[in-house]
N, C-alpha and C positions, 0 to 999 in steps of 0.2 A: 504494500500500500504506500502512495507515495507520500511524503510527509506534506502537509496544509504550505500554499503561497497566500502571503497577506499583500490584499493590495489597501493603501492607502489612497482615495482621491475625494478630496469635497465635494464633487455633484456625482452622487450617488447614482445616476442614470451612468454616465461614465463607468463606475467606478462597478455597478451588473454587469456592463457591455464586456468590459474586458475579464472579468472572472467568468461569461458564458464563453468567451472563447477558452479559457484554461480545460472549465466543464468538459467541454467536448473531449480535449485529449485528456481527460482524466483523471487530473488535477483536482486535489481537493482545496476550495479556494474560503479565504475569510476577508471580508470589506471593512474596512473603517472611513467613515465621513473625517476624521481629525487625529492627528496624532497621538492625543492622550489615552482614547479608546486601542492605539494599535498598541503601544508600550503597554498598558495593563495585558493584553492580551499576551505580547512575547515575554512579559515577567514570568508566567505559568505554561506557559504553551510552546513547544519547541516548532519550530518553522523552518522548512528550507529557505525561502528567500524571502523576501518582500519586496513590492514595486511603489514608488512613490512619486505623485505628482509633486515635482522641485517648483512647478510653478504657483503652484496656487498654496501647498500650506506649508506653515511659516518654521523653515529648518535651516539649519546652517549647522558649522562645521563640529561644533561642541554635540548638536541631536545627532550626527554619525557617526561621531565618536563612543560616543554612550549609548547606542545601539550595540554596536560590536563589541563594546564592554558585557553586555547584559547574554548575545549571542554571539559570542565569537566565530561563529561557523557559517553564521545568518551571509546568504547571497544579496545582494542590494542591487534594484535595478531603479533607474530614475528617469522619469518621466519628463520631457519638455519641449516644449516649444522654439528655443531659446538657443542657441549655438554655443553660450558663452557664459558663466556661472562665476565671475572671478570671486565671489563672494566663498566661492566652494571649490576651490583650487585645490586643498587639499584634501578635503572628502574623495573628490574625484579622482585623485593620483590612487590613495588609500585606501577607500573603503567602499565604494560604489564600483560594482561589478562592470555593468554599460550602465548607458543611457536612451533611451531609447527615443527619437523624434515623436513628436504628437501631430496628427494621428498614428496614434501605434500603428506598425504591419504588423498585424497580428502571427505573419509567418517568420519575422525576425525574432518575438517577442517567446514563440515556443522553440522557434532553434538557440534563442540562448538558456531557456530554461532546461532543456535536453541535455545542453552541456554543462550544466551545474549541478543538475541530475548524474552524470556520467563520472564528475569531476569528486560527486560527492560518495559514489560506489566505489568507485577506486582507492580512496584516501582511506 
């Protein structure tokens, strides 16, 4: 069974859209509208990765720090619009897996989950 992908996104219509694409291949998926609700979740709950819109809620380099504090194993993929992050220069060296352009292709978005999946059987 595969272990749960949390995605993080504020507009909850979004944030179904891309856990029904996980659905399909199999993926067992968990949504949070905000941040607070995803960290109480990965305090208790072990997680292969999580996906998060960088655009819309409110994270920087200390929130991905102290993510991978909490799951050091946790995959990170980030969501944006936006080419350029200097805000998160070193999240992104660090700690954030990809990035993924908005609108996700949903066929990048399960080829790199496949490979965090493969990366995580092997280790």
């Amino acid at each position: 069974m595969e272990q749960e992908i949390a995605i993080a996104h504020p507009n909850e219509k979004d944030g179904r859209r891309l856990g029904e694409i996980l659905v399909r291949e199999s993926y067992q998926i968990k949504v949070f509208a905000n941040i607070e609700d995803l960290l109480a979740y990965l305090e208790t709950s072990p997680c292969r990765a999580v996906i998060i819109d960088i655009d819309e809620l409110p994270v920087d380099k200390q929130f991905f720090r102290n993510l991978k504090r909490l799951q050091p194993g946790l995959s990170i993929l980030a969501l944006s619009s936006r080419s350029f992050h200097p805000e998160l220069e070193e999240a992104m060296s660090r700690h954030i897996y990809a990035c993924l352009n908005k609108p996700v292709d949903p066929e990048e978005m399960i080829y790199l989950l496949k490979g965090i999946n493969n990366a995580a059987q092997t280790a």
